[in-house]
C-alpha positions in Angstrom: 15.4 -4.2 15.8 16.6 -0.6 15.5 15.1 1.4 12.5 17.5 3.2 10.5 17.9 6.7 9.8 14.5 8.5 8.3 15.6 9.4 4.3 15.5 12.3 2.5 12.4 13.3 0.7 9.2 15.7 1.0 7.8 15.3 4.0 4.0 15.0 3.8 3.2 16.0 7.0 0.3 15.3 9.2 -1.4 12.8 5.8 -4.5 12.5 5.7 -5.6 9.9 3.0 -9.4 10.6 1.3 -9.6 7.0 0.0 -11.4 6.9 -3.5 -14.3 5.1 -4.0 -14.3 1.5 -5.4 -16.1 1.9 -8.9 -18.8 -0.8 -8.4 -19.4 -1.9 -11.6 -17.4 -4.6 -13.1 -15.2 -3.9 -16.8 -15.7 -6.5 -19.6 -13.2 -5.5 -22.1 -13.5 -7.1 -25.1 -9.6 -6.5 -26.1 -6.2 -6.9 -24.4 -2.9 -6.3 -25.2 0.0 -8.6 -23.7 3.4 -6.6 -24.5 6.5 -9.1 -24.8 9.2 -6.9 -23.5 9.7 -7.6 -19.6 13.3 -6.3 -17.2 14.4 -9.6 -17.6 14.1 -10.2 -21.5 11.3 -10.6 -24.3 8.6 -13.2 -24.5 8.3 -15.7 -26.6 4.7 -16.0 -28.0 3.0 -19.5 -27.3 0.0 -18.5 -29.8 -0.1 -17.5 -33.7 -2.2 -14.7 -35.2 -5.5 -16.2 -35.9 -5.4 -18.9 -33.2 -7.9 -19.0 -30.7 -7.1 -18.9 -27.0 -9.0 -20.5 -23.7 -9.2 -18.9 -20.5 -5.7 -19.2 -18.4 -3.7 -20.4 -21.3 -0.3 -19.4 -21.6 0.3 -16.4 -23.9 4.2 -16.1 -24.1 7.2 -17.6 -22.0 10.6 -16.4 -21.3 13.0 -19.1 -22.9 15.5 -18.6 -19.8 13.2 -19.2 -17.7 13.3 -16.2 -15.3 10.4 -13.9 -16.2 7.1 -15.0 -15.4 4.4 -16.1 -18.4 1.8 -14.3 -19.5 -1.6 -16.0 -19.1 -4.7 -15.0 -20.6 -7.7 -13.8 -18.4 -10.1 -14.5 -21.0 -11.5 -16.9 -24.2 -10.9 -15.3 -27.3 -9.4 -15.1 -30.7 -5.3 -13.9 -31.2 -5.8 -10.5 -33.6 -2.5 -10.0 -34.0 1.6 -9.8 -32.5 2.7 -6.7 -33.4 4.8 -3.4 -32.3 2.5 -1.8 -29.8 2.8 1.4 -27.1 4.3 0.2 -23.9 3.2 1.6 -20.7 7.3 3.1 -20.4 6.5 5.3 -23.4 8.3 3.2 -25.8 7.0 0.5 -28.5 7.6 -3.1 -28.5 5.5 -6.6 -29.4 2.8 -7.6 -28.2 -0.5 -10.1 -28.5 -3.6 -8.5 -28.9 -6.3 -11.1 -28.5 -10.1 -10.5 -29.1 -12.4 -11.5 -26.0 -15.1 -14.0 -27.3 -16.0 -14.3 -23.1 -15.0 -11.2 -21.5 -12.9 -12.0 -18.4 -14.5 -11.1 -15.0 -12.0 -8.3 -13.4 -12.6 -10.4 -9.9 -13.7 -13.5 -8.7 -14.3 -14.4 -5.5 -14.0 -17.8 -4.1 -14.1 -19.5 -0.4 -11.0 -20.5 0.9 -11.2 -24.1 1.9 -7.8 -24.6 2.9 -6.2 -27.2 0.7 -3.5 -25.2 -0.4 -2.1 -25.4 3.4 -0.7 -29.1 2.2 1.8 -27.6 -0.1 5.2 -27.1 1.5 7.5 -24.6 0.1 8.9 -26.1 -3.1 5.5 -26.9 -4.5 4.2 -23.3 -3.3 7.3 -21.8 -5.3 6.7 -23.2 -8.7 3.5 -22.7 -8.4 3.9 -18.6 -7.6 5.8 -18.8 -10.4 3.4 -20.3 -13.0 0.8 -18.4 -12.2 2.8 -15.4 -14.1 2.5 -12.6 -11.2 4.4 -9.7 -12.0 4.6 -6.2 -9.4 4.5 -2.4 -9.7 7.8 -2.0 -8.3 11.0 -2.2 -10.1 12.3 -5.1 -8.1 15.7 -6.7 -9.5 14.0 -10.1 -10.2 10.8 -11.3 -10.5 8.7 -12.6 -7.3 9.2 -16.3 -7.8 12.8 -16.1 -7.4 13.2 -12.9 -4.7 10.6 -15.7 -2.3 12.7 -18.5 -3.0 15.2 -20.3 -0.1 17.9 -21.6 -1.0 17.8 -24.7 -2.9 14.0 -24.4 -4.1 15.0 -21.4 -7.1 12.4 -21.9 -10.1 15.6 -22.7 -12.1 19.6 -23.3 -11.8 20.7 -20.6 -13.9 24.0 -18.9 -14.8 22.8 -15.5 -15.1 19.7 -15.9 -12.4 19.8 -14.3 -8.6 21.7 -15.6 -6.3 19.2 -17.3 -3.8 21.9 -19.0 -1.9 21.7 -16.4 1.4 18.9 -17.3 3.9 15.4 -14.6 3.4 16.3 -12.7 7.2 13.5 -10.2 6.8 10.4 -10.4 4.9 8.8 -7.0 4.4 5.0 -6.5 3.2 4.9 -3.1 2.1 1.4 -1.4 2.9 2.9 2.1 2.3 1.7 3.7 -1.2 4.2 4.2 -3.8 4.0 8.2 -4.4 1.5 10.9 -3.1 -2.1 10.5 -5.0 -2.3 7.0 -4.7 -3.9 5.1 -2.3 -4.5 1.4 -3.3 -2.0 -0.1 -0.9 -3.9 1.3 2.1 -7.4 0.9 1.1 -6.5 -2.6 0.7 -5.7 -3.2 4.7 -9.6 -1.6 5.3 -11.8 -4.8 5.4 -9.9 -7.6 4.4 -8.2 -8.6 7.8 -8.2 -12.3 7.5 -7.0 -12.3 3.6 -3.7 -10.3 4.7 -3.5 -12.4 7.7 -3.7 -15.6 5.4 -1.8 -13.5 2.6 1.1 -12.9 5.1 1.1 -16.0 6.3 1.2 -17.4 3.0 4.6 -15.8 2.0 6.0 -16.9 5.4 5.8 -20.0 4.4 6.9 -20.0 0.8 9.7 -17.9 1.9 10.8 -19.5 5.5 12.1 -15.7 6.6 12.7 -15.0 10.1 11.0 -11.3 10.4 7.8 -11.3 9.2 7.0 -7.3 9.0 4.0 -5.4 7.9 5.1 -1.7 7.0 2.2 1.0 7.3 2.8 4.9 7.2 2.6 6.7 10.6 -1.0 7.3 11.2 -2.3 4.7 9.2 -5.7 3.3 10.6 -5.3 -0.6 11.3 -8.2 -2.0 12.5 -8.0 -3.5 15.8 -8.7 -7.2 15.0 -6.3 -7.0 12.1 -3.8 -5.7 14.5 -4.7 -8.9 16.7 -4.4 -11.0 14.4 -1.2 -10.3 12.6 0.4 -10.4 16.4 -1.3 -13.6 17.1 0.5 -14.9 14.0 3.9 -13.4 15.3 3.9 -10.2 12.2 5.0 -7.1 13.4 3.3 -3.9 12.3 6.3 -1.3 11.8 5.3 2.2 11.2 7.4 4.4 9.0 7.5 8.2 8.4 5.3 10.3 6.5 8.0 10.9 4.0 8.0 10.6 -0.1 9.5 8.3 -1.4 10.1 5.9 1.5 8.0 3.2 0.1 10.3 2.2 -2.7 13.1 -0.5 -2.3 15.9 0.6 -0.9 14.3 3.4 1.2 12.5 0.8 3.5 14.9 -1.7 3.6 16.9 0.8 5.1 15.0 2.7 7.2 13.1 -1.0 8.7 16.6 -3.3 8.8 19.7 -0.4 8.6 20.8 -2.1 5.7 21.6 -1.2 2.6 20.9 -2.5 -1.0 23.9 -2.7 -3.3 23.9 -0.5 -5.7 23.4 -0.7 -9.1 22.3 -4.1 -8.7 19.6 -3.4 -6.4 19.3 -7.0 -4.8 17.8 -7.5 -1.4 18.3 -10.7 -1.6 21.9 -9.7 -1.5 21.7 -8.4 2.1 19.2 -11.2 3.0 15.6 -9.1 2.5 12.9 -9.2 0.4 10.2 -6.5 -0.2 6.1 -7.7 -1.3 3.6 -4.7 -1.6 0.4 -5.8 -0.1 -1.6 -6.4 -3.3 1.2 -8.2 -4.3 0.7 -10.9 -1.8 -3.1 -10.7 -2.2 -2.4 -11.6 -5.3 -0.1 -14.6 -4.8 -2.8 -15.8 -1.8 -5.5 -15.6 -4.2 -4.2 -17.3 -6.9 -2.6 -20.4 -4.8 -6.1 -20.2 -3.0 -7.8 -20.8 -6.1 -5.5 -23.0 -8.1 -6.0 -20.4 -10.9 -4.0 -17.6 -12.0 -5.9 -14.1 -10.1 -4.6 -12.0 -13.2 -6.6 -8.7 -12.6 -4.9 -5.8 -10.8 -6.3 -3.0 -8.9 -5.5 0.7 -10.6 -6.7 3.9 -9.4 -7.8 6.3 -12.4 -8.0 10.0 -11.8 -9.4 12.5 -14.0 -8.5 15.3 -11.8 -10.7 17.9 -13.8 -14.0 15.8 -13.9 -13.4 14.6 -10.3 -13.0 11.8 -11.3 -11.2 9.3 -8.8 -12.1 5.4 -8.6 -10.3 2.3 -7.7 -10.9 -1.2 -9.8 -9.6 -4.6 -10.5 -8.6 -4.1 -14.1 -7.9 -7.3 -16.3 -4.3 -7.5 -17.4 -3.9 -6.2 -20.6 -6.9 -3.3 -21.1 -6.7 -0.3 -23.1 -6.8 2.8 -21.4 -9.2 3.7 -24.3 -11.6 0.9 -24.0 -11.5 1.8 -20.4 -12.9 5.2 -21.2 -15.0 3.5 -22.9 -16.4 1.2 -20.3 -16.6 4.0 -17.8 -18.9 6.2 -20.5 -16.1 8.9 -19.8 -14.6 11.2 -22.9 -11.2 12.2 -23.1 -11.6 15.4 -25.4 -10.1 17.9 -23.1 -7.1 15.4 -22.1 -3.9 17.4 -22.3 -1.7 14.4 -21.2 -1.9 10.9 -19.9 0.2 9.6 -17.2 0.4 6.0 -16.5 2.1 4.8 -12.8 1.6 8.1 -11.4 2.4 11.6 -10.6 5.9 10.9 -9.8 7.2 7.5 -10.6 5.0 7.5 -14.0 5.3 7.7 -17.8 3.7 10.0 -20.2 2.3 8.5 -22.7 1.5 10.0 -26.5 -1.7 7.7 -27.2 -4.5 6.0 -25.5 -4.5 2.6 -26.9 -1.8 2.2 -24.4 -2.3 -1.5 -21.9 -2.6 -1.6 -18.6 0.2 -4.2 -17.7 1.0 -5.2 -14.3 3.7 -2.6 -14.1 0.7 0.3 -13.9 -0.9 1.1 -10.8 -2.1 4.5 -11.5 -4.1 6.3 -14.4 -3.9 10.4 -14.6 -5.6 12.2 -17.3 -4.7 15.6 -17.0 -6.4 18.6 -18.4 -3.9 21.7 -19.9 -4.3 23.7 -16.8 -2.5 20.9 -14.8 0.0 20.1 -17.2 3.2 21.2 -15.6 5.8 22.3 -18.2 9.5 21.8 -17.9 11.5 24.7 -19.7 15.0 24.0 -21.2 16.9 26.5 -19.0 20.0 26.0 -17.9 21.4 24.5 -13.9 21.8 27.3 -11.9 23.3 25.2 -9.4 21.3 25.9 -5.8 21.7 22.4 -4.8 18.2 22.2 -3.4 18.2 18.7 -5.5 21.2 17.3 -3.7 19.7 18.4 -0.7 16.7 16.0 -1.4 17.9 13.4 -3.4 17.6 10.0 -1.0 19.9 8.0 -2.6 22.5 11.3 -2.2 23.5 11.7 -6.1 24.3 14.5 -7.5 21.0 15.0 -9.8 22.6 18.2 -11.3 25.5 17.1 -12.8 24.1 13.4 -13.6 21.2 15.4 -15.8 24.0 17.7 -17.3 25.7 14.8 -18.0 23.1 12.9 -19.6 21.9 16.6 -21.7 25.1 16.8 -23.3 25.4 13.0 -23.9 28.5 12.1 -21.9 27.0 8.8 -20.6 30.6 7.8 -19.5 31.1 10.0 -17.4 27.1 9.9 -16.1 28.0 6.4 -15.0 30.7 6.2 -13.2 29.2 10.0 -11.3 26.1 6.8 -10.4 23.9 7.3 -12.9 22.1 3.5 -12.5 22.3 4.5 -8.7 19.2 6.3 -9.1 15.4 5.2 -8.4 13.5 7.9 -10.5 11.8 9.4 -7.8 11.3 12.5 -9.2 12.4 14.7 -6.1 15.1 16.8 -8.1 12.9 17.6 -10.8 10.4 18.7 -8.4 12.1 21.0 -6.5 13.6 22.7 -8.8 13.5 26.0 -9.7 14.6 26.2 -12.8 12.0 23.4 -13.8 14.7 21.2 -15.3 13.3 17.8 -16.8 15.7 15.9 -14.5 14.8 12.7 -14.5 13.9 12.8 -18.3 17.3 13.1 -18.8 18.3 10.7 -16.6 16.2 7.9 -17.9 17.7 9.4 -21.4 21.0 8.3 -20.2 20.3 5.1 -18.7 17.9 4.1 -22.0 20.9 5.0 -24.3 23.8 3.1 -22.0 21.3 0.1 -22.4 21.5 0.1 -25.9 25.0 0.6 -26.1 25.8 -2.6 -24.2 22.9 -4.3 -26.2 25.1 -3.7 -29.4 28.6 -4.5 -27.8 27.1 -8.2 -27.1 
């Protein structure tokens, strides 16, 4: 296997990762908030205002059947379904339940090996039950993108097309963006449950490559490196590059191939892409028989030095996490939630942590970088960097003056929101704010034309 070309991006250099300290103390929020709206379609709520609620108990379903349920991680009471802040910095509804018995953020149970008798099909409904969503923007949810063919969740005339053979399976170990680091603390002590987590996928998936990707430089212990071979998973190491842990940047770089664009499939090209604590995730809840629900965030208040990594239970308020962490938030100048690059600002604090969120920044007003409405003064040093090799410039002058036409057919859905162009630019443009401008309003156009 020849890797591909290395992409475009900023080049980190000679990274050296200061892993943050696991926080130590477990969070027992006594509210969560379940937003509705998913990629793939809203929810429909399973529970009425009022009703109470049992521990694993289905919240809400998609009525297509492609998005994955939302369970509850706790015993509690339903306050309310209601518009809510969504971690995207939009509104939508969600379930706010009251926690009568405060979910645990982990559990940890011994692995006796009786999920080994499932063969795939049963493996696959079950990943998709147990209502596992990812960080990453993938085209369709992980049920369907681990399928082979013949064993999709559902037939569906608007689902993937799961009819091409998985070719390469990719476990993504690289973090997402500079300033987080959750992907590669979790390779640091838990050598047999990525082996078994690996493994796992494998098996559910039947692919042919089974690849572990890790940054150049990346410490892998030597018995995890033993074991993965003994199972036959090769360790690929990638450059030190931003932002070659998304989608289409590793597929490329590991396989030479490339993702159709807009719809962003691997499937299409016969690849799928699981970060690491994704597949924990999946391992521990097929383990367990029970849905592992809590996902590990890393919170950063950069001015307090502030920097831990926890399991968080689906669903907690940023504010009740301040809370729980005996933490104020008077000199916050702005909240970013999915971090410094690929995040969202976000205009309150009773804002959930959803699966979607892997990072939590509270800035103070000296680290607030400020965009300034100036005009393109066309140096190109955003071309030069984009990885996906757009035209940033004129797709954000595009989107400005509200010619979404012609901003998609110049590629406008072509881009992943990295950030890059708005980062190196001089003129401090709010690039991708007006790209994501575009792409929300072309959304709603088509929404209305149906």
């Amino acid at each position: 296997m020849k890797n591909g070309k290395k992409p475009k991006g900023i080049p980190l250099g000679n990274l050296t990762v200061s892993l943050p300290k696991p926080l130590g103390t477990e969070l027992r929020p006594k509210r969560l908030v379940f937003p509705l709206n998913t990629p793939w379609g809203d929810l429909a709520p399973h529970v009425r205002p009022g009703g109470d609620v049992s521990l694993g108990q289905v919240l809400a379903l998609d009525n297509s059947g492609i998005a994955p349920p939302l369970i509850s991680p706790c015993s509690g009471k339903v306050l309310g379904i209601r518009s809510w802040a969504t971690p995207r910095g939009g509104e939508g509804p969600a379930i706010a339940i009251q926690c009568t018995n405060p979910p645990a953020a982990e559990r940890r149970y011994k692995d006796d090996g009786s999920w080994k008798q499932f063969d795939a099909p049963a493996l696959i409904k079950r990943v998709l039950k147990m209502g596992i969503r990812e960080p990453d923007p993938y085209r369709w949810p992980l049920a369907w993108r681990l399928a082979q063919p013949g064993l999709a969740p559902a037939e569906l005339s608007n689902g993937p097309d799961t009819s091409r053979p998985i070719e390469y399976l990719i476990v993504n170990a690289i973090d997402r963006q500079p300033g987080v680091s959750l992907r590669e603390s979790a390779l640091s002590g838990r050598e047999t449950e990525i082996a078994e987590s690996i493994s796992l996928l494998e098996r559910i998936s039947g692919a042919r490559n089974i690849i572990l990707a890790v940054r150049k430089g990346q410490p892998i212990s030597d018995s995890l490196e033993t074991e993965l071979g003994r199972r036959g998973i090769k360790i690929v190491m990638c450059p030190v590059i931003y932002p070659i842990a998304l989608e289409p940047l590793l597929v490329r770089y590991i396989t030479g191939r490339e993702i159709p664009m807009p719809e962003g499939d691997a499937r299409a090209v016969g690849v799928i892409v699981v970060d690491i604590l994704s597949a924990i995730r999946v391992y521990r809840s097929i383990r367990d028989n029970n849905p592992f629900t809590p996902i590990l965030v890393q919170f950063s208040i950069p001015a307090d030095s502030v920097d831990y990594q926890m399991w968080v239970p689906e669903g907690t308020l940023v504010s009740e996490l301040l809370e729980q962490l005996q933490l104020s938030a008077g000199e916050a100048a702005k909240l970013i939630l999915g971090g410094p690059f690929l995040g969202y600002a976000l205009h309150t604090f009773d804002v959930p942590i959803t699966a979607e969120v892997d990072s939590v920044v509270i800035q103070s007003a000296p680290q607030v970088f400020l965009f300034e409405n100036s005009p393109c003064i066309s140096c190109g040093y955003c071309v030069k960097s984009c990885p996906m090799g757009l035209l940033p410039n004129e797709l954000s002058r595009l989107c400005e003056y509200e010619n979404f036409e012609g901003a998609e057919k110049s590629s406008l859905f072509h881009c992943i929101e990295c950030g890059i162009c708005a980062y190196v630019c001089p003129a401090k443009r709010p690039m991708v704010h007006l790209i994501r401008f575009g792409k929300r309003e072309i959304l709603k156009m088509r929404e209305t034309q149906q």
